[in-house]
C-alpha positions, -999 to 999 in steps of 0.1 A, spaced: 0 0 0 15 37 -5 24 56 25 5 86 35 15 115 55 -12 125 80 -22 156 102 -2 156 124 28 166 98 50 198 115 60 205 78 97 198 86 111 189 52 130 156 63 109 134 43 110 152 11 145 148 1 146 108 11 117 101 -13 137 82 -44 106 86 -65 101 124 -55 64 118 -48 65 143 -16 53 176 -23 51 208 2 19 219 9 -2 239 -20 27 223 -40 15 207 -75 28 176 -88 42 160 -117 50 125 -127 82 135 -148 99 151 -113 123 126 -102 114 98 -127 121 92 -163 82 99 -171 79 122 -200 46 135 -184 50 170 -171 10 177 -170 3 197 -131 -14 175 -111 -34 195 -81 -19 195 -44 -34 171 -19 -30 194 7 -28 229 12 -17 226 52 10 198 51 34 181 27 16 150 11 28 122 -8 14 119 -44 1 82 -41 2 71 -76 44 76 -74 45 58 -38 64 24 -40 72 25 -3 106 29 -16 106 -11 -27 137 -13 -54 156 13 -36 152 6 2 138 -23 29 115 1 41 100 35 34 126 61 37 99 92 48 88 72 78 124 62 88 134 99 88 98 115 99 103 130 136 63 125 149 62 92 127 27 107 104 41 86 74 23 57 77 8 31 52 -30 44 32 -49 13 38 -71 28 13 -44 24 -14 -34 -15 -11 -10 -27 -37 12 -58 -37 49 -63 -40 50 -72 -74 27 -40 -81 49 -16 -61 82 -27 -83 60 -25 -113 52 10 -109 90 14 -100 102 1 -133 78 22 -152 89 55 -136 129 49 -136 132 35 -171 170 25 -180 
């Protein structure tokens, strides 16, 4: 399942950089899939929040490929990056999505 920052985010920045798919955005912050990845698509996708940083879902991999667990809740300091159980995806899925945003 992707990870999902909740409320209780102090907006500290320490997740952002750690995300190897850059799917963490500051708040009011639009996304894109081509930041970080080699995705072509630079379309603006709107910000999920507007009052904390947030964690575009559809680039989460809870870093699978890159580390053994997700990076954002290993360096989040109130531990509010934890897994959307409304966004359930299975191994095989995560390092799908992985290998279709970091082409070689």
């Amino acid at each position: 399942m992707a990870i999902k920052i909740t409320d209780d985010c102090i907006n500290c920045e320490a997740c952002e950089p750690e995300c190897p798919n850059n799917a963490i955005y500051a708040p009011e912050e639009s996304w894109k899939f081509s930041d970080g990845t080699t995705m072509s698509d630079d379309s603006e996708k709107e910000a999920v929040s507007d009052e904390f940083f947030y964690i575009a879902t559809d680039k989460c991999t809870e870093c699978r490929g890159f580390n053994e667990e997700p990076a954002c809740a290993a360096v989040c300091p109130v531990d509010c990056c934890v897994p959307d159980e409304d966004i359930v995806e299975t191994e095989t899925e995560l390092l799908a999505k992985k290998s279709f945003m970091h082409r070689d």
